[in-house]
C-alpha positions in Angstrom: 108.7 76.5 114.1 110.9 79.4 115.1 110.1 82.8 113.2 113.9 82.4 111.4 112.9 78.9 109.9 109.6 80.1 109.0 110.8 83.2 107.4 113.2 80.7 105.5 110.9 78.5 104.6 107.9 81.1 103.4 110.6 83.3 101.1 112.1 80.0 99.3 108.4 79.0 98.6 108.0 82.6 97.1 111.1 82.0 95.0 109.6 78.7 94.0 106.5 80.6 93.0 108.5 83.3 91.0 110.8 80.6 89.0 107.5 78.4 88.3 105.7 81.3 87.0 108.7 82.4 84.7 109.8 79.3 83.4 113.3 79.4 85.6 114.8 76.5 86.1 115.3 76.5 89.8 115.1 73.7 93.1 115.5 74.8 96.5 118.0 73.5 98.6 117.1 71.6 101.2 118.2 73.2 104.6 120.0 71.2 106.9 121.1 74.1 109.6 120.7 72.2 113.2 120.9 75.8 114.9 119.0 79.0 115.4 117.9 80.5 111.9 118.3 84.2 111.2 116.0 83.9 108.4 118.6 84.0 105.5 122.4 82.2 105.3 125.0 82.5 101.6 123.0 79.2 100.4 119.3 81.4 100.2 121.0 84.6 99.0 123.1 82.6 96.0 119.5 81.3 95.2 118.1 85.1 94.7 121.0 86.2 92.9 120.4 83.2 90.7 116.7 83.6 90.2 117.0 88.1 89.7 119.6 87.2 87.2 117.3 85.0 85.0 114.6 88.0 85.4 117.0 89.8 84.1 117.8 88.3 81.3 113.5 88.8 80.2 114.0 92.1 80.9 116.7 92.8 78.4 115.1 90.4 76.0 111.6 92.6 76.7 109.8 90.2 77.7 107.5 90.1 80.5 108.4 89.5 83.8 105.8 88.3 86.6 106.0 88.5 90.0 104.0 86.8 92.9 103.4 88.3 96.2 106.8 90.3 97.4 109.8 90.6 95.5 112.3 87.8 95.5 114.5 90.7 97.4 112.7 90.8 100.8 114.9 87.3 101.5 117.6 89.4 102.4 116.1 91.3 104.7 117.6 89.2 107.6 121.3 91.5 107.4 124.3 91.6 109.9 123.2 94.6 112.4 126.4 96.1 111.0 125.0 96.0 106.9 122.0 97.8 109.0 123.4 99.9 110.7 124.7 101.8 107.4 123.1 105.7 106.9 120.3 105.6 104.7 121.9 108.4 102.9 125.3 109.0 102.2 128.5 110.2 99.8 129.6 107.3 97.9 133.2 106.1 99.3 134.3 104.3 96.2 136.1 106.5 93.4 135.3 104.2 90.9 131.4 104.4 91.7 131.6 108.4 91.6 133.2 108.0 88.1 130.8 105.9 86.8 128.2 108.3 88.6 129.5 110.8 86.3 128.8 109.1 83.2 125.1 108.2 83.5 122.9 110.3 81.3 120.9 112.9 83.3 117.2 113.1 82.8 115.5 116.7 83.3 112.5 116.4 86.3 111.9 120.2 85.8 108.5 121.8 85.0 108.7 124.5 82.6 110.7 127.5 84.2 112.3 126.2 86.9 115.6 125.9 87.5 117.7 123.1 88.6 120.4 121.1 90.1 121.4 117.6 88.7 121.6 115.1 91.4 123.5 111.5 90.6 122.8 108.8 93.0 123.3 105.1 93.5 120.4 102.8 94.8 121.3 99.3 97.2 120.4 97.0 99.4 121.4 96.8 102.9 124.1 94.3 102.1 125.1 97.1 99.2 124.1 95.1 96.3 122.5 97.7 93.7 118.6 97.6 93.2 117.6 97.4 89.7 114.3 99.5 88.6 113.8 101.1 91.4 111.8 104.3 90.9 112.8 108.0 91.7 110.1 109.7 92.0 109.4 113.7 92.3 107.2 113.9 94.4 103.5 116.2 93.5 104.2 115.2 89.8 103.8 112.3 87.6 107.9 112.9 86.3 110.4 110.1 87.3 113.4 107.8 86.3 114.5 104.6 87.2 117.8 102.8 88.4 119.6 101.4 85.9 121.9 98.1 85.7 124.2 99.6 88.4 121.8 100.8 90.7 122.7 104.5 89.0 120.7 107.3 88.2 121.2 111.3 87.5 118.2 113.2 87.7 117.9 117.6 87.5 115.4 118.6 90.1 115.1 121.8 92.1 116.7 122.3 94.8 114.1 121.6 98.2 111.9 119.4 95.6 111.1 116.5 97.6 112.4 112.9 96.4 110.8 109.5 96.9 112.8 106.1 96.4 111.2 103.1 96.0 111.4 99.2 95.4 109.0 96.3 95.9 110.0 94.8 99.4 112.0 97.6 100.5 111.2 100.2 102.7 110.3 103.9 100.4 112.8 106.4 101.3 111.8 109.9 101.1 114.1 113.2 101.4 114.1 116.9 99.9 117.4 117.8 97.5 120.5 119.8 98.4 123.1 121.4 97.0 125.3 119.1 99.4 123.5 115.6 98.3 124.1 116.1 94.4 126.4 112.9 94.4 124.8 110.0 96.7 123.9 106.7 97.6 120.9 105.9 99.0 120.6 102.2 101.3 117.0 101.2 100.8 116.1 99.1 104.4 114.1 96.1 103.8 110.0 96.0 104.6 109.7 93.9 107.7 106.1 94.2 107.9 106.2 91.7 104.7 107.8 89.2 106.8 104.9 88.8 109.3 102.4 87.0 107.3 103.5 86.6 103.9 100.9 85.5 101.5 102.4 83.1 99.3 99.9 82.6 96.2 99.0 86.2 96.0 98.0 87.9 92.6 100.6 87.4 90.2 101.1 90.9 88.4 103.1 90.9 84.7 105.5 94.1 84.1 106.3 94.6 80.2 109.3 97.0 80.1 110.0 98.9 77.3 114.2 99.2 76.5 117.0 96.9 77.2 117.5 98.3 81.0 113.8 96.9 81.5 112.2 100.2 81.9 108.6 100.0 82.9 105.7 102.0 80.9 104.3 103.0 84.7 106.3 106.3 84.8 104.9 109.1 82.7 108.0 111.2 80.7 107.3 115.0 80.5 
């Protein structure tokens, strides 16, 4: 089998896993392409949008969400070269996102003292699709916030404090703040090393979240 039908086949048995072990009502699609296989076509991506949306919903309702092996998201990690060819750090383009940007409520990284700049940024996917829950982390302390249901955030940090971005199945992206990246958005490249050898029936871990954006209890507020 060639490593595109391979990789399709091992990620729908991982989203078979994930909808079995959350009570989602889901059945694959059979796959009738005759040709070469990049891995991931609109049929396999509709069927992640479906199953993340039904997570979703558990997360807003608080209840527990569980997740086997790699995140439903490392299906898409088969992109035009274009979609991966984007900066993996950039000034939003869209008005409308740098409005909204403007709106999210900033929460305060500082240690006692120090002062700092607020920094409002936008987490996606290579195919620009926003990541949900994906940690910001400052990096030499246990202080942190998550994305929200836009892929938004707005953190104050000091300037030079070193950032680290993160998502299950995605790449972690690391850089230190400037006054020049205090509006941003931030292309998280997907983990091909989890496309290798994918253990399908791994340990299936339960996240209980906290508030209605599905917050996790992992991150420590100071």
């Amino acid at each position: 089998m060639k490593r595109g039908k391979k990789i399709c086949q091992t990620l729908k048995e991982i989203r078979l896993q994930v909808a079995r072990t959350n009570d989602i009502p889901y059945k694959p699609t059979e796959c009738k392409h005759k040709g070469e296989c990049p891995g991931t076509c609109p049929k396999c991506e509709q069927e992640v949008r479906y199953i993340e949306q039904q997570l979703n919903k558990r997360r807003t309702l608080g209840k527990a969400v569980a997740v086997a092996g790699v995140a439903i998201g490392v299906s898409m990690a088969m992109q035009p070269i274009e979609a991966m060819a984007q900066k993996t750090i950039s000034t939003p383009k869209d008005s409308t996102i740098i409005s909204a940007l403007q709106t999210v409520k900033v929460k305060s990284l500082l240690n006692e003292g120090e002062k700092g700049i607020v920094v409002r940024g936008r987490v996606v996917d290579s195919a620009g699709e926003p990541i949900i829950n994906a940690t910001i982390i400052r990096k030499g302390t246990e202080k942190g916030e998550f994305s929200n249901l836009d892929g938004m955030f707005a953190i104050e940090v000091p300037e030079g404090c070193l950032l680290e971005v993160a998502y299950i199945g995605f790449k972690t992206f690391s850089f230190n703040v400037s006054e020049q990246q205090q509006v941003i958005e931030i292309v998280l490249k997907d983990d091909e090393a989890l496309l290798g050898e994918v253990v399908v029936g791994a340990v299936v871990r339960k996240q209980y979240n906290d508030d209605v954006y599905g917050h996790s209890k992992q991150i420590k507020n100071k």
